[in-house]
C-alpha positions as CSV (number, residue, x, y, z in Angstrom):
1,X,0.0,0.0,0.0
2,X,1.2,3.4,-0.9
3,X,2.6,6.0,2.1
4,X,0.0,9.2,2.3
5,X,1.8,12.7,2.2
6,X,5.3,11.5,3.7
7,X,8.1,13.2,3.4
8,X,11.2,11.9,2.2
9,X,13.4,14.1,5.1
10,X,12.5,14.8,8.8
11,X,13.6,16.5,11.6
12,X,15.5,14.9,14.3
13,X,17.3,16.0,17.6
14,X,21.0,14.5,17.6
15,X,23.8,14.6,20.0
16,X,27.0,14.5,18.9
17,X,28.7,15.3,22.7
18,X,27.4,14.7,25.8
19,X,24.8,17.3,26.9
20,X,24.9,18.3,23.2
21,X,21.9,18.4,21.1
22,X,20.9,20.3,17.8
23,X,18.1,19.9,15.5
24,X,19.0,18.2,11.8
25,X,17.5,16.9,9.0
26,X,17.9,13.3,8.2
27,X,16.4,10.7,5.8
28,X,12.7,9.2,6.7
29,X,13.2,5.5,7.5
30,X,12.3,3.1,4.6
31,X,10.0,0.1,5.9
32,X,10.6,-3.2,5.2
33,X,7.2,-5.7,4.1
34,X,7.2,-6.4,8.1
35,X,7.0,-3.4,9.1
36,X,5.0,0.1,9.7
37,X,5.9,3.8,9.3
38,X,4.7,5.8,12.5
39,X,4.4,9.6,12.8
40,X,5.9,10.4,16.4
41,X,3.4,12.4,18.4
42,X,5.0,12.0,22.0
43,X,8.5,11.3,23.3
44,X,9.0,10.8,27.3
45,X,11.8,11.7,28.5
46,X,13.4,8.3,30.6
47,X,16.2,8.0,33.2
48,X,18.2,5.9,30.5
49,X,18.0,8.9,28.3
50,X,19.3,11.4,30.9
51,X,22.0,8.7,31.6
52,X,23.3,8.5,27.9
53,X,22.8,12.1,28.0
54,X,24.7,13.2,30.8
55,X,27.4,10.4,31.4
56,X,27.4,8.6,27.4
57,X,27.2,4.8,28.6
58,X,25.0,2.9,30.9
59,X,27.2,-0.2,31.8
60,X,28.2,-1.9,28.7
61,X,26.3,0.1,26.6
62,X,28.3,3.3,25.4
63,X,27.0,5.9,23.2
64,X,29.4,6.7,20.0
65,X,29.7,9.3,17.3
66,X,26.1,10.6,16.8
67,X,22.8,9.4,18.6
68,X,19.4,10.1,19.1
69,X,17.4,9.4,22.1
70,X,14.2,9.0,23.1
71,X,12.0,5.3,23.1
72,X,8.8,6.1,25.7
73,X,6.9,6.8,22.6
74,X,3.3,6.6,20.9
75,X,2.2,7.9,17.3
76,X,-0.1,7.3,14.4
77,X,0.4,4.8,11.5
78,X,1.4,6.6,8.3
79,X,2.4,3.9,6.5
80,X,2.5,-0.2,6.1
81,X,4.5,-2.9,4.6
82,X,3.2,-5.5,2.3
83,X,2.6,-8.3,4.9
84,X,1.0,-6.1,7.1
85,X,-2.3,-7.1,7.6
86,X,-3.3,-6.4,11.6
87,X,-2.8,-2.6,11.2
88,X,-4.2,0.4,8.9
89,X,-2.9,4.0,8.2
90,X,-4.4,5.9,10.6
91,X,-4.3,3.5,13.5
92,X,-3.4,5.3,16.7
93,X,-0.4,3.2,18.4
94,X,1.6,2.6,21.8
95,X,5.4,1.4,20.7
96,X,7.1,-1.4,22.4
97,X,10.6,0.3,22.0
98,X,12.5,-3.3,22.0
99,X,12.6,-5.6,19.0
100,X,13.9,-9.2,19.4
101,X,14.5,-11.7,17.2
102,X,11.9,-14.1,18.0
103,X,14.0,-17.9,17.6
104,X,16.6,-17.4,20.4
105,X,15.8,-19.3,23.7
106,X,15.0,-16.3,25.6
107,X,12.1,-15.5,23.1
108,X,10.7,-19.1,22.8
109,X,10.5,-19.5,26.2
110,X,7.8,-16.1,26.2
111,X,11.4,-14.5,28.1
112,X,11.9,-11.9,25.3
113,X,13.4,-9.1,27.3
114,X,16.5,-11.3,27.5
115,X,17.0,-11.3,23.8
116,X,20.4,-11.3,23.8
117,X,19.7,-9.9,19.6
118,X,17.2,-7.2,21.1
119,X,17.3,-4.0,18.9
120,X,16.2,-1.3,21.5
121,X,15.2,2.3,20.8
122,X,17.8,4.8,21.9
123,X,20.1,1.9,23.4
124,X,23.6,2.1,21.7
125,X,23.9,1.2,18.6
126,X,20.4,1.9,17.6
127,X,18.5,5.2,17.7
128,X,16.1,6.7,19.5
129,X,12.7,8.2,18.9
130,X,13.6,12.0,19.0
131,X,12.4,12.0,15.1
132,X,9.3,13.0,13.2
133,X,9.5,9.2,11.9
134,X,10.1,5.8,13.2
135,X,9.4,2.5,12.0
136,X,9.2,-0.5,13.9
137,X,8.2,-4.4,12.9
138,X,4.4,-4.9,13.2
139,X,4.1,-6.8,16.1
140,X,5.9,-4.2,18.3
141,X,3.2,-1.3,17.9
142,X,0.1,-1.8,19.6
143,X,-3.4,-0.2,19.0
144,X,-4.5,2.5,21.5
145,X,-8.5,3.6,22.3
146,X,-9.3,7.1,20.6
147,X,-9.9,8.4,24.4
148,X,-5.9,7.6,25.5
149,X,-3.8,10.6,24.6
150,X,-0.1,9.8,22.8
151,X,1.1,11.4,26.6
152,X,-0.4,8.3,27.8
153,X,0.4,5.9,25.6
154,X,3.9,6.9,25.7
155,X,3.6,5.8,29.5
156,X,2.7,2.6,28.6
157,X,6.7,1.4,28.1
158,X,7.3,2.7,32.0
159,X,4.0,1.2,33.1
160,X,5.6,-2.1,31.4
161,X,8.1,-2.4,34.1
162,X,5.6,-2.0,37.0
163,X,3.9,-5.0,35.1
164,X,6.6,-7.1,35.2
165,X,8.1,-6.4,38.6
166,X,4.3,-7.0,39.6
167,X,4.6,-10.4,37.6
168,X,8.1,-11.4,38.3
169,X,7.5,-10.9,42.3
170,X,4.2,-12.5,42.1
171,X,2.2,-9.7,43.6
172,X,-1.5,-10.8,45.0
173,X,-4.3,-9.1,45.5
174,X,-4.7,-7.7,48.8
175,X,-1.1,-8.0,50.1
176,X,1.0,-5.3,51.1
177,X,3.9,-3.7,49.1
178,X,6.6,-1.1,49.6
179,X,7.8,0.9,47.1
180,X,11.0,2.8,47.5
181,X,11.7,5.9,45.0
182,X,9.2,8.0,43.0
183,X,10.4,8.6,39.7
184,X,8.3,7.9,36.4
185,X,9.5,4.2,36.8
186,X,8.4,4.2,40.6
187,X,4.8,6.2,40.3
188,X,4.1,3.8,37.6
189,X,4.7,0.6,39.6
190,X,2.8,2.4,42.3
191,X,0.1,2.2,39.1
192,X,1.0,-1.6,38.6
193,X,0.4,-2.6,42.2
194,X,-2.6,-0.8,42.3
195,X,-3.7,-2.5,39.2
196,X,-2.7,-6.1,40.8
197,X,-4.8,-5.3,44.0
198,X,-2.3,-4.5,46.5
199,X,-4.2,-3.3,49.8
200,X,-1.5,-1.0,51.4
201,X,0.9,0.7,49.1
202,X,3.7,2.2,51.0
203,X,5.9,4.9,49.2
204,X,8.8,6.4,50.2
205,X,10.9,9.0,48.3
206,X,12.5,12.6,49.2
207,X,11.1,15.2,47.2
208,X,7.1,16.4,48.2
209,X,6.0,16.6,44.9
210,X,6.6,13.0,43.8
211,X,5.3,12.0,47.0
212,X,2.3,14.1,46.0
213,X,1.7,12.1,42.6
214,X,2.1,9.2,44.5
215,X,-0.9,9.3,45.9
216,X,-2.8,10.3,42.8
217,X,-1.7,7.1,41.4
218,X,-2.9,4.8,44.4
219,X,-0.6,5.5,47.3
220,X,-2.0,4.3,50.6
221,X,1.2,5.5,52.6
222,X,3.5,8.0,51.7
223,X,6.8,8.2,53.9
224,X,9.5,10.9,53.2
225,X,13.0,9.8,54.4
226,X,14.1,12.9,54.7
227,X,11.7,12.9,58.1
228,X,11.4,9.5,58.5
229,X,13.4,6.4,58.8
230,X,11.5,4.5,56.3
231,X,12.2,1.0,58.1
232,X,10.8,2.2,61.0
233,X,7.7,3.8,59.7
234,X,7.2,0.5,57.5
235,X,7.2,-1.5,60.5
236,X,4.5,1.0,62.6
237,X,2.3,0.6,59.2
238,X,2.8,-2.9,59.2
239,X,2.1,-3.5,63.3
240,X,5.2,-4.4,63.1
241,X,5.0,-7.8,60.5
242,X,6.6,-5.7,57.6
243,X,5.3,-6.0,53.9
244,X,4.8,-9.3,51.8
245,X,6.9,-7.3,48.8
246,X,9.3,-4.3,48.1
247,X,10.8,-3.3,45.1
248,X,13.2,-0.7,44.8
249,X,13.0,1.5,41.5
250,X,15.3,4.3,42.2
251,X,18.7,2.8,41.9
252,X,19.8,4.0,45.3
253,X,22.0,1.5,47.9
254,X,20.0,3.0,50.6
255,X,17.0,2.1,49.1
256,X,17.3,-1.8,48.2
257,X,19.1,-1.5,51.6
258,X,15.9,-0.3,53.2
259,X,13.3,-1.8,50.7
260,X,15.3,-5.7,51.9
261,X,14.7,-4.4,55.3
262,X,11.0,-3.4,55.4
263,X,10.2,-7.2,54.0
264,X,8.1,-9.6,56.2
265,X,9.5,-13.2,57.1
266,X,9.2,-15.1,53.5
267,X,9.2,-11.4,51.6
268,X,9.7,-10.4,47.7
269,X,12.3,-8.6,47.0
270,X,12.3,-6.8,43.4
271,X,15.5,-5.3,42.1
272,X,14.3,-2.3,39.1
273,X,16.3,0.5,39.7
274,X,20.2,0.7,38.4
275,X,22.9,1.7,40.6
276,X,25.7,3.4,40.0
277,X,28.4,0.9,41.7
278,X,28.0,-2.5,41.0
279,X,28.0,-3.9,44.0
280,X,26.0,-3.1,47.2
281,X,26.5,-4.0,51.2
282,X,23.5,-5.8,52.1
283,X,22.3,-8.3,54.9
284,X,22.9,-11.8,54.3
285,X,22.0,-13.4,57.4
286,X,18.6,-11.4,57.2
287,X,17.7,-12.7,53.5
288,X,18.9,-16.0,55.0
289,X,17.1,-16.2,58.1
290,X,13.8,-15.0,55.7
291,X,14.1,-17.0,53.0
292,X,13.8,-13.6,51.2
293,X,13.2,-14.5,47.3
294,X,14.9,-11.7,45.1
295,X,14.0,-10.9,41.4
296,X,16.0,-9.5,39.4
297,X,13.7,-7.3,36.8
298,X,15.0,-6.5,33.1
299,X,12.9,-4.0,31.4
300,X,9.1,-6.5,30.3
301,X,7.7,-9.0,28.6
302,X,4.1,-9.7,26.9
303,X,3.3,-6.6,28.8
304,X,1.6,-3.8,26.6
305,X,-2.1,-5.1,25.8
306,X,-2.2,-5.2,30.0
307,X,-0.8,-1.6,30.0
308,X,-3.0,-0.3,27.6
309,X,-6.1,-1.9,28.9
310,X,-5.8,-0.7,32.5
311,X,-4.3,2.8,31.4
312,X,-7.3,3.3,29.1
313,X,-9.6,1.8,31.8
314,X,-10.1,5.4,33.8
315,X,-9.1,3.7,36.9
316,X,-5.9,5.8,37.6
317,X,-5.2,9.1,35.2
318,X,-1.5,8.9,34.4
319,X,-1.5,12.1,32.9
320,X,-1.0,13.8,35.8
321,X,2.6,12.8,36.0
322,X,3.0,14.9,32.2
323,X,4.5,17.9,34.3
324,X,6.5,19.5,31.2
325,X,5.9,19.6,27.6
326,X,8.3,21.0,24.7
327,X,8.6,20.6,21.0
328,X,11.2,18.6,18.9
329,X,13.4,22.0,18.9
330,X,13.6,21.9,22.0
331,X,14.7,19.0,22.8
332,X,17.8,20.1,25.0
333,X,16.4,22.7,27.1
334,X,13.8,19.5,27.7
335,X,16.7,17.4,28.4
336,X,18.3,20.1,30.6
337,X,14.9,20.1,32.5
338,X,15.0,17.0,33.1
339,X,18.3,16.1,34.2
340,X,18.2,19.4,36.9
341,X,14.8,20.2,37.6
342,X,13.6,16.6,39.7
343,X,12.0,18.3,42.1
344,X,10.0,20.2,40.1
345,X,8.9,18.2,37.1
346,X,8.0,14.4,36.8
347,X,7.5,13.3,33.4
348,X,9.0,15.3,30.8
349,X,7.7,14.9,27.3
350,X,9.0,15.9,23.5
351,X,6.4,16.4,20.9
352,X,7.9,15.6,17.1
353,X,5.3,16.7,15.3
354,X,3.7,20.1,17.2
């Protein structure tokens, strides 16, 4: 099927240096029979991308020569390969920013995000979504409602990771859970455990206004450590039993510290956020005495059409995190927001197309 009024150039926001962006025009990606052309209408800006941003390399992954950022994204179909069949120009989409190959063991076994072949959006070598046009193979963009804004839809890839912390930990209706740091990634999970049916929903973080949002996305306890210990005030929330999970999302060594220390005998311990250091002091004896289980969580898996259901579903509105909004031109002073403006902004988010 033809393309309808595409260009053959677009705009995209490159850096060449760290904490270097400028505005350029590059070719519009040519689609293979597998795959669909998407018109980007909303970029969120992620922790990954401040990383690459700021420091050029998150662990073995090191950004070289040019790159573009961006893969929290959500657009509209403009045009469709030859085997496509599921999708129509037109269609309003969420993108699942991570294409595998599909035949390794990892992806038979339904464990995709351990592709060791994954091609992820704005992960070194492959670019990000800071462009007026992306493509992406068929089965990685997913059809939104009309009512679900691109904002929204672009917070379906965070919301992923909630999903499949909530999945890997095994998360049941009605226990209780602890969730230690409020970024994007952490008010999201607050989003995921509401959506599991956890009954208390314990928060901590440092900064009011994340705290605040917490709430608004299901909170039942907020705790700021800057006032409390968050142990302590766990354990007095708790009558002292501590909570049946924790997961720690903000890649702090206090926090797993304190998120392993809040768990009830036989806890769940989740492990989302990415530290610095590689290695972190933690209590052995107490994981031992427990029988703590630990998860390890990697990005998701088979976790969109959940996302977009309960995100479209009215039961939380996510859009309330969208705290800043600038077009593609602006891309650094929207990175610069980001990277120094915490306290102030939650979810920052890049329009391609305004």
């Amino acid at each position: 099927m033809p393309s309808t009024h595409v260009p053959t150039v677009m705009k995209a926001a490159v850096m060449h240096q760290l904490r270097e962006i400028s505005i350029e025009e590059i070719p519009v990606p040519q689609i293979k029979s597998d795959e669909v052309l998407i018109k980007v209408m909303a970029v969120g800006i992620c922790g990954s991308d401040l990383h690459y941003y700021d420091h050029g390399r998150i662990g073995p992954y090191i950004v070289e020569g040019s790159f573009i950022l961006g893969h929290e994204c959500a657009g509209e179909i403009v045009d469709i390969g030859d085997d496509v069949h599921t999708l129509r120009i037109g269609d309003r989409v969420a993108i699942e920013p991570g294409v595998t190959c599909g035949v390794c063991e990892m992806c038979k076994a339904g464990r995709y995000n351990l592709c060791p072949n994954v091609e992820f959006l704005a992960t070194p070598p492959y670019d990000g979504a800071f462009v007026q046009y992306l493509k992406i193979r068929q089965d990685f963009a997913f059809l939104i409602p009309d009512h679900l804004s691109y904002e929204e839809a672009a917070l379906v890839e965070p919301f992923s990771v909630g999903i499949h912390a909530a999945a890997r930990s095994k998360l049941q209706p009605g226990s209780t859970i602890a969730i230690m740091g409020m970024g994007p990634v952490g008010l999201m999970a607050v989003a995921a455990a509401k959506a599991y049916g956890a009954s208390k929903i314990i928060v901590t973080d440092l900064e009011p206004l994340r705290l605040d949002a917490a709430k608004k996305m299901g909170a039942t306890h907020v705790i700021n450590v800057l006032e409390q210990d968050a142990i302590e005030a766990i354990q007095t929330i708790t009558n002292g039993v501590g909570v049946d999970t924790a997961w720690e999302t903000a890649g702090s060594p206090k926090a797993l510290q304190a998120a392993l220390g809040s768990l009830r005998r036989g806890g769940k311990l989740a492990i989302v956020g990415l530290p610095a250091q590689a290695e972190i002091p933690i209590n052995i004896p107490f994981i031992a005495d427990n029988e703590v289980d630990i998860y390890g969580v990697f990005r998701y898996a088979n976790t969109y059409p959940k996302g977009i259901e309960f995100l479209s579903s009215g039961q939380i509105d996510a859009s309330v995190l969208v705290t800043d909004k600038y077009p593609l031109e602006q891309t650094y002073e929207a990175m610069e927001r980001a990277l120094n403006h915490k306290s102030e902004c939650l979810k920052v988010v890049v329009y391609p197309n305004a």
